[in-house]
N, C-alpha and C positions, 0 to 999 in steps of 0.2 A: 420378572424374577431375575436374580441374577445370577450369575453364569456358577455352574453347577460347583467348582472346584472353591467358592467364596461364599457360603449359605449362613444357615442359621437354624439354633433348635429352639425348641421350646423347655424349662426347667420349671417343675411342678413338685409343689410341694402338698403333697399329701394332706397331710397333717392340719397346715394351716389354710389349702386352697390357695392358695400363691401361686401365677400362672406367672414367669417370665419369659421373653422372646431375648434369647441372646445368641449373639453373632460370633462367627466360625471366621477366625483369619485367616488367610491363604497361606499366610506362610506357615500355619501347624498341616492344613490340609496339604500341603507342600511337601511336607517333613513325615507325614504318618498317614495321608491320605484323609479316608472318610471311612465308613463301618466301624470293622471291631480296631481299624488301628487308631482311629479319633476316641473312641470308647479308651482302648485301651491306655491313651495319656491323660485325658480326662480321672480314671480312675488312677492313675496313680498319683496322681494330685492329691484325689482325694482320698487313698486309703487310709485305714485306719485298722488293722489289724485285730484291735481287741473285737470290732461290732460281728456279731453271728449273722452268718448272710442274713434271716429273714428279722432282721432289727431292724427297727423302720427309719431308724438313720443309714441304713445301706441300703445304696441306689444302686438303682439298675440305670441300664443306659444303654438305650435302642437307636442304632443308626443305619443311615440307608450308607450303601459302596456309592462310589463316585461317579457311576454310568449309572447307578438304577434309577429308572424314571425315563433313561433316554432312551432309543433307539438303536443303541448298541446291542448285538445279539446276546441273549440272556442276561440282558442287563434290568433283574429284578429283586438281587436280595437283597435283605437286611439280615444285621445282627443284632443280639439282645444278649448283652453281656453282666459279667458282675461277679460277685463270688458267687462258686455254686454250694448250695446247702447239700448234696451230694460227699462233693469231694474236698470243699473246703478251702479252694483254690479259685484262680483266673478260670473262669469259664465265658467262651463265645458259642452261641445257638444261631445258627445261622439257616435264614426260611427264604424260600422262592416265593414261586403264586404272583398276587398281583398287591398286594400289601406296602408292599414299600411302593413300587410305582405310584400309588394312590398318595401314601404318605408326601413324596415327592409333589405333586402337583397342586395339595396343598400347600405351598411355598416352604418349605420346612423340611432340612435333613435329615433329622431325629428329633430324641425326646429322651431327658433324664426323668426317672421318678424318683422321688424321696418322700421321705414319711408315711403314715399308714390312715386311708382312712377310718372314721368313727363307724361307717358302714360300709355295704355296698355299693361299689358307684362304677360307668365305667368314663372311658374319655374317648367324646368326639370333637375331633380335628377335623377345620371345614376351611374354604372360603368365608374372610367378613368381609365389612368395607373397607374393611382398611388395610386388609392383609390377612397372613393366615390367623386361624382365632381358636381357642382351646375350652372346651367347657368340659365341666365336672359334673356326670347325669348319675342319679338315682339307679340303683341296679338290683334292688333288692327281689324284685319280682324275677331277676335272671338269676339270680343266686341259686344253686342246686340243677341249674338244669345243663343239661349235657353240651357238650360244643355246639353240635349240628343244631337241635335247636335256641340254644342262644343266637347263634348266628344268623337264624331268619329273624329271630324277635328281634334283632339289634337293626338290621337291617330295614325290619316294619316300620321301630321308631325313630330313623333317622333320614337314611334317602336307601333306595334299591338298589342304586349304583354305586354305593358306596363298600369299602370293605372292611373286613374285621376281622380281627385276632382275638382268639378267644382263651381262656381256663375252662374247664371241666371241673369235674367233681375231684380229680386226685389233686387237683392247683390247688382246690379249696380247703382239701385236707391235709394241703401242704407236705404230701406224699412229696421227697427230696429228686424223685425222675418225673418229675410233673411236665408237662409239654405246654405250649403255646400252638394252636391247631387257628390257622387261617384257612378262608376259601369255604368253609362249612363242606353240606358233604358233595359239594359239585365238583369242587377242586378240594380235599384235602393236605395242607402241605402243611409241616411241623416246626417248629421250632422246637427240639425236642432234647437235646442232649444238658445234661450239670443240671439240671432241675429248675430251669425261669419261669414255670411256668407254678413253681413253689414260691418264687420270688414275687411274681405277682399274687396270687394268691395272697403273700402276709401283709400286702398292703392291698388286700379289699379292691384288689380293683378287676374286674370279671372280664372286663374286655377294654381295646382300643380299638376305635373305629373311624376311618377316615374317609374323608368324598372331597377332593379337589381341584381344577379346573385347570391349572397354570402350569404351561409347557415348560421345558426346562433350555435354556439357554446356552448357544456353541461358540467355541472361538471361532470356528468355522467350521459352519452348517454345510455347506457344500462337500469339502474334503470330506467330513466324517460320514455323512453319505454314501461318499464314492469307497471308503474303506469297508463300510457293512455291506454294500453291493458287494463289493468284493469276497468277504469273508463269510457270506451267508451259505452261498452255495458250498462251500469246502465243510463247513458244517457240518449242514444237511447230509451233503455225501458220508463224510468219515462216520455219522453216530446214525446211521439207517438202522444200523440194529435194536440201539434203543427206539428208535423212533417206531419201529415195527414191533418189536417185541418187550420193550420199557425193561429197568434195571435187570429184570429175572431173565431175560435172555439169556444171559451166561451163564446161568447154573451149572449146565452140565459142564464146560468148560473149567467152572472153577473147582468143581470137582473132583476131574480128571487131574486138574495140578496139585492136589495135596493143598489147593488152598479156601476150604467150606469148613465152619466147625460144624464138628457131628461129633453127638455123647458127650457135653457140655466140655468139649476141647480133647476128650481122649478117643477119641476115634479114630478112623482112617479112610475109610470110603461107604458111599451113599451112591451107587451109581442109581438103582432103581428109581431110588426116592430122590435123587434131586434132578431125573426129567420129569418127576410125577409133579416134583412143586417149579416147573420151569417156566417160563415165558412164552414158548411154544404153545404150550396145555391150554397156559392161560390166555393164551390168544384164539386159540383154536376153539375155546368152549366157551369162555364168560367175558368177552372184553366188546362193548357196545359201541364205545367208542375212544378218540385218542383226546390227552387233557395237555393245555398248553401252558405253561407260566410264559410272565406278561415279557412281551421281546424275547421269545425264545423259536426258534426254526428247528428245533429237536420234537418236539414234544412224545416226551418220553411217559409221561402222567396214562394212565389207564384207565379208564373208568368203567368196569363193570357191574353184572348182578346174576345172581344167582338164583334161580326160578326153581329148584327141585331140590327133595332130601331135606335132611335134620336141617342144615342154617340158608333155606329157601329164604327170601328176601334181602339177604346182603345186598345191598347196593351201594356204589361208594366208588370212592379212589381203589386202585390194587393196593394190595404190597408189596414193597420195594425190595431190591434185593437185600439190603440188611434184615426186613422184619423175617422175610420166608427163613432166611437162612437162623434169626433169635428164635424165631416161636415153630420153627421146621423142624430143620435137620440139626438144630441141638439138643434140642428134645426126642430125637428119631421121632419126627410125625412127618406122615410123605403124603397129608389128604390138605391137598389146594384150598378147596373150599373152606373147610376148619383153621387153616390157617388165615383168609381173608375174613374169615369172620371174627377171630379172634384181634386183627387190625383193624376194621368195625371200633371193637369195643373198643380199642386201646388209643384209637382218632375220636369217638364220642366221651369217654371220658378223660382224655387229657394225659397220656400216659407216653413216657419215650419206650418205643418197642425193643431197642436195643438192650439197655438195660434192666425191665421188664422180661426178655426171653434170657437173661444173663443170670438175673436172680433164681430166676423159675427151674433154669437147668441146676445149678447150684440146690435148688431146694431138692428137687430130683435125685439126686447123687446123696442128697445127705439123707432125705428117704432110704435110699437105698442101702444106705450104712448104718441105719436104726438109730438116729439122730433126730427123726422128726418121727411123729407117732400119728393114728390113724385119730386119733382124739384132736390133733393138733390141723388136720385138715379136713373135718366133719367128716370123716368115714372113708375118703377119696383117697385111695392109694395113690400116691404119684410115681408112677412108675411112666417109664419109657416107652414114647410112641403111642402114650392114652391121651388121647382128645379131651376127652371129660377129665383130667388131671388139670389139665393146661386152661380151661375154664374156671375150671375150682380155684386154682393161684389164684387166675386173676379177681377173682370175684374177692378171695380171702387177703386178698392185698389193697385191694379197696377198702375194705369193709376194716382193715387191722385188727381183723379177727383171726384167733389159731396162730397158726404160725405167719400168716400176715400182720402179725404185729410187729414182727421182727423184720422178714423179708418186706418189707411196705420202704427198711430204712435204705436199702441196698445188700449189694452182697460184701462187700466190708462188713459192713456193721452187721448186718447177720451171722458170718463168720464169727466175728469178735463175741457175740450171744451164745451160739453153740460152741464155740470151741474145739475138743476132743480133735484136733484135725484136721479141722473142715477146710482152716484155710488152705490147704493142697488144692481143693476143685475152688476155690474162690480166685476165678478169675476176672482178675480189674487190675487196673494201674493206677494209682492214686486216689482208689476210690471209684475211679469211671470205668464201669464193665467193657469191657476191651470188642470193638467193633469186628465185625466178621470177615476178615481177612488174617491168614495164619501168618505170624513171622517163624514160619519153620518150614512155608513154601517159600518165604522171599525172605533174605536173610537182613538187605536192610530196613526191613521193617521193625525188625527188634530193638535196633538203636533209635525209628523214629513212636514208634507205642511209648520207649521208657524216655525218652526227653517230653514228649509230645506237651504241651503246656497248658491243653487241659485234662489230661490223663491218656487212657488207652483209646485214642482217636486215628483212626485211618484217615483221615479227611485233613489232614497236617502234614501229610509230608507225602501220600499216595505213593509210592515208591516199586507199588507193586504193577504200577501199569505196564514196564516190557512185559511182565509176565504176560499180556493180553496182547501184542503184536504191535505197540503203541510203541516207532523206532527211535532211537535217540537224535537228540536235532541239540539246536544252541545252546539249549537250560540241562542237556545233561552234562556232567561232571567228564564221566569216561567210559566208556560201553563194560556194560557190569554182568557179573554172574550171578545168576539168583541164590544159586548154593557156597557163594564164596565169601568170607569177612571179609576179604580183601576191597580197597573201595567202599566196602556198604559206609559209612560215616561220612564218606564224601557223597555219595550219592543219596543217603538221608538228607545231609545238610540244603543239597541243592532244592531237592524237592521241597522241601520245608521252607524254606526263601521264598520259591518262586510260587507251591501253591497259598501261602501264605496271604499274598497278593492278592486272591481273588475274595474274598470276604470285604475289605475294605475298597475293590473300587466296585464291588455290588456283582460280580460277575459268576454264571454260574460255571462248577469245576470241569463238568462235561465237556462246556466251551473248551476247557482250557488243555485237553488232549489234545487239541488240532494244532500242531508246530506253527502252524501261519497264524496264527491267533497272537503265540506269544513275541513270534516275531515282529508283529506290527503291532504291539501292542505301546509303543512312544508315538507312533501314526496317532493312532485312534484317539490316544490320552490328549495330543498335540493339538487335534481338531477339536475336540469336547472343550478344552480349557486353555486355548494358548501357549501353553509351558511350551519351553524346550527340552524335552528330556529325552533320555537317553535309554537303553537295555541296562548298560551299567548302573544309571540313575535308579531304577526299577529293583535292581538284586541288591542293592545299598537301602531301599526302603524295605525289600521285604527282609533283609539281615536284622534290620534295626525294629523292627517288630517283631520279630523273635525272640529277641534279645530283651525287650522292653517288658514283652509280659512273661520272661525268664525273671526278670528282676521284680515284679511282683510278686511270684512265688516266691522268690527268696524272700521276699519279707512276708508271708502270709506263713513261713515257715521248712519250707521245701528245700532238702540237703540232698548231694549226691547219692545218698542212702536209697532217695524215694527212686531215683532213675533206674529203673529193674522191671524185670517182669515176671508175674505167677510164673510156679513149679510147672505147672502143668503145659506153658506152653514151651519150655526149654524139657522138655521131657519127648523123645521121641514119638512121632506118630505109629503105630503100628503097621498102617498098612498103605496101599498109593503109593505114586507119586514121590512126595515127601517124605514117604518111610525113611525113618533113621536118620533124618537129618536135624539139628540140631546148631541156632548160629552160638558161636562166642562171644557171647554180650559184653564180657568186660575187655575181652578185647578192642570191641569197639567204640565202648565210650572212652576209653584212654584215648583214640583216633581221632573220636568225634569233639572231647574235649576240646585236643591241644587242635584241632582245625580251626573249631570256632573262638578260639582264645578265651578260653575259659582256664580257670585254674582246675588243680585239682577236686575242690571239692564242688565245682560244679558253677564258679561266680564268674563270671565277665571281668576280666579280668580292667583296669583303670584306661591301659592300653586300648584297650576293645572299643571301651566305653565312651572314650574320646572318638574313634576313629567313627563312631557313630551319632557321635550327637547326642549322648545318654550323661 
């Protein structure tokens, strides 16, 4: 194979069964890397703005980061990009597990699809004789059936050691927050956020499945060796918490700082209910054992089951700290079990839990404003803190029955249905329900939710980590106050750069708390593929991928207008921590503009665009 930073994908057309194998030059993987920043020049090549994401002239385009496959620590994801039929925008879905690694050792970095098939079908990616090889299999007997078991049927008909990404029945009903559910239900890991797993769905295709053989190739095998020796144990050390207690560890933590939504964002404190839905609980009563994605020394993955009471046989992945906190404490529900069962459903049928518990609050509030009627949810009051409410959605959003015909499109568009108001509790940023971290605990959060590039995403700029004891080292800006404007747009910008990075070279973000990570990380790159690069090298790629799928939005439509956030999360919290605190948004994007040289209305300016290679 050859050496990981000069590969090659495979381009499939739907449509007409057209498999091509084409090659990736070093010099774009140079300039944008691999993942969603290869995706992302790819697609801008070929945008074309009038196609609605799920036309089946609109490609999706799955790539592995630049380390997944190797032995670098958490060095296993991919992304699966495209527009999302959600928000209508740049969206990247980005999944761990062992998926990409697999993809990887079939000699092949990704895979674009276009066109749609005539039926069901999925694609297995193998070893042939000659190289990697692509077939296009019948899938009509997996059509309808749930993740978890498509994912053993897929596995029955291909090899056992092989792995698979799967759709569910919401991909298939091209519900717009559809998920991509790999790992079935040993390892559940998602690709879940902008609806790819709708995108799949409208080209017929149920699953990707891969088994491949071939190691992936180092500039030098030794040095990068002695770099992961090095870097493993600092890891291990720093993220013990996940590692012992997986995302939900900090609950109570985040609760304490004013930074957990509770009462679909108008709330202010959960202390009871969020050690009831915490990591502790769930270590203490239901966790059998720990799950690892592939090159990873965290293993933060949970795997338990639940043997007593109404939802006795859950067994499965846990829930992460964003599900507990969409299908929890925004809903005031403090029962662990009903919450893991309700991420059960929402992993067997394909469904992203962030915007699913985003919607669901949203329908709750407007319940509660007599906007939605008991006729409209089969008899099911949704009221606050009911369990059986919080089934009912989802069942009624599957099914786009009741008021699931509407809440099925998101909370945008269900807002825009009901009207009368609604948009006050419709919280999203472009569409994309706004991920569970408050920017009214961390003040530059506000500036990175309303830039973020595929909408209300904490996973683009993480800015909220000092707030968790995580001290500033070389990638921060300037040591920042959580409650201050001042700085936040410098300290959005940073983080956004540099978490930026870890998507495209495959790495997961966990890793990337550990300050030695980032600082060796021209070491690490240097061993894996030769290059000479530099730190500076590194915050100039992750600028110009910011910047690259800024410029896509601009042409899909996207004006300084959209850069904002819901009433409701610039509205003070009542109580906590963060009581009464509130950032100055427009303060800060004037900041955050003129830093990143942007004009005023939000464009990169000719200057910019040159200094980046755009």
């Amino acid at each position: 194979m050859t050496h990981p930073y000069a590969g090659q994908y495979f381009y499939i057309d739907l449509t007409t069964g057209d498999i091509q194998l084409r090659p990736i030059a070093e010099a774009d993987v140079r300039k944008y890397l691999l993942g969603s920043g290869y995706a992302a020049k790819l697609y801008a090549e070929d945008l074309d703005p009038a196609l609605d994401p799920l036309d089946p002239r609109a490609s999706l385009y799955i790539f592995n980061g630049l380390l997944t496959g190797t032995f670098a620590p958490t060095g296993c994801r991919s992304s699966w990009c495209g527009r999302s039929p959600l928000t209508g925008i740049w969206n990247e879905a980005n999944v761990g597990g062992h998926i990409g690694a697999e993809l990887r050792a079939v000699g092949v970095d990704g895979l674009v699809l276009t066109g749609r098939a005539e039926q069901p079908v999925y694609l297995y990616l193998h070893d042939g004789p000659d190289g990697p090889f692509a077939e296009i299999r019948d899938a009509r007997d997996l059509w309808g059936l749930d993740t978890f078991d498509a994912y053993d049927a897929l596995l029955a008909q291909t090899d056992p050691k092989a792995r698979a990404a799967v759709i569910g029945p919401a991909g298939e009903a091209l519900i717009p927050f559809a998920a991509i559910l790999q790992g079935g239900r040993d390892h559940s890991r998602a690709a879940a956020r902008g609806g790819m797993g709708a995108v799949l769905g409208s080209k017929h295709v149920k699953a990707i499945v891969t088994r491949g053989k071939q190691k992936p190739a180092y500039g030098n095998a030794d040095a990068f060796r002695t770099v992961v020796k090095e870097l493993t144990p600092l890891i291990k050390r720093h993220q013990a918490g996940a590692s012992l207690y997986g995302t939900t560890g900090g609950m109570t933590g985040t609760e304490l700082r004013g930074d957990l939504p509770i009462h679909n964002w108008a709330g202010g404190t959960f202390i009871e209910g969020a050690h009831a839905l915490s990591g502790q609980v769930l270590r203490e009563k239901y966790v059998t054992k720990d799950t690892f994605c592939y090159a990873c020394p965290i293993g933060c993955g949970k795997f338990i089951e639940i043997n007593s009471g109404p939802h006795a046989g859950t067994r499965g992945e846990a829930a992460e700290y964003e599900t507990v906190a969409a299908l929890g404490s925004m809903l005031e529900i403090d029962d662990l079990e009903a919450v893991n069962h309700a991420n059960e459903i929402c992993n067997r049928l394909g469904l992203d839990t962030i915007s699913a518990g985003g919607v669901i609050a949203f329908a709750f509030e407007a319940f509660e404003q007599g906007l939605l009627t008991l006729e409209e949810t089969d008899g099911v009051p949704l009221t606050w803190g009911s369990v059986d409410a919080l089934f009912k959605a989802l069942e009624l959003i599957l099914a786009r029955r009741g008021a699931g015909a509407y809440l099925a499109q998101g909370t945008r568009a269900a807002a825009a249905h009901l009207g009368h108001g609604s948009e006050v509790y419709a919280v999203h940023v472009k569409g994309l329900e706004v991920a569970c971290h408050d920017p009214r605990a961390f003040f530059s959060m506000a500036t990175n939710y309303a830039t973020a590039n595929r909408g209300g995403c904490h996973l683009e700029g993480l800015t909220y980590w000092p707030l968790y004891g995580i001290e500033p080292d070389a990638w921060y800006p300037v040591p920042y106050e959580r409650f201050s404007d001042a700085g936040a747009a410098a300290h959005a910008i940073a983080f956004q750069d540099y978490t930026g990075l870890y998507n495209p070279l495959g790495l997961c973000k966990f890793a990337g708390k550990v300050g030695a990570l980032y600082e060796r990380l021209p070491e690490l790159l240097q061993a894996a593929t030769g290059w000479d690069i530099s730190t500076a090298e590194l915050r100039l790629i992750g600028e110009r991928l910011f910047n690259l799928k800024r410029l896509i939005n601009l042409r899909l439509g996207i004006t300084a207008a959209d850069d904002t956030l819901p009433r409701r999360l610039l509205t003070p919290r009542p109580s906590g921590e963060a009581a009464g605190k509130v950032p100055d948004l427009a303060r800060q994007l004037r900041e955050y503009y003129a830093l990143r040289g942007w004009d005023e209305q939000g464009r990169p300016t000719a200057a910019k665009l040159a200094e980046l290679g755009l």
